[in-house]
C-alpha positions, 0 to 999 in steps of 0.5 A: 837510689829510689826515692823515699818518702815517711808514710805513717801506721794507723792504730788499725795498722794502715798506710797509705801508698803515696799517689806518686808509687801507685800512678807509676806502678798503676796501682788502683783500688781494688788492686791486690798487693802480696808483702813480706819483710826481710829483717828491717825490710817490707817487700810490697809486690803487684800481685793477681789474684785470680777467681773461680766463683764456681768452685765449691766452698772446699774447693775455694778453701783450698783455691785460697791458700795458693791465690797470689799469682806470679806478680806482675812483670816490672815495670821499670 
């Protein structure tokens, strides 16, 4: 069984991964992660959001609403 650690929701909704999730999944600022929930469940995945500054801003747009990549492989 993985281990389980309390983390606390800020009144802006915030929570901090624990260093020792983020050391063995190599999450470091910047890093994007996608979430989404399964009844009582929240799913945090690696994700990688790929930019392209040249596009135009209709392009961009468009570009956003598929911007999660595949995650990243496992690790484990």
């Amino acid at each position: 069984m993985p281990d389980t650690t309390l983390v606390k929701v800020s009144s802006k909704g915030l929570i901090t991964l624990p260093k020792k999730i983020r050391s063995e999944l190599s999450i470091e600022e910047g890093h994007y992660l996608s979430i989404s929930s399964d009844k009582d469940t929240i799913i945090f995945r690696k994700a990688r959001i790929e930019i392209d500054y040249e596009n135009s801003d209709d392009a961009w747009k468009e570009y956003t609403k598929r911007r999660l990549m595949p995650p990243y492989p496992q690790t484990r």
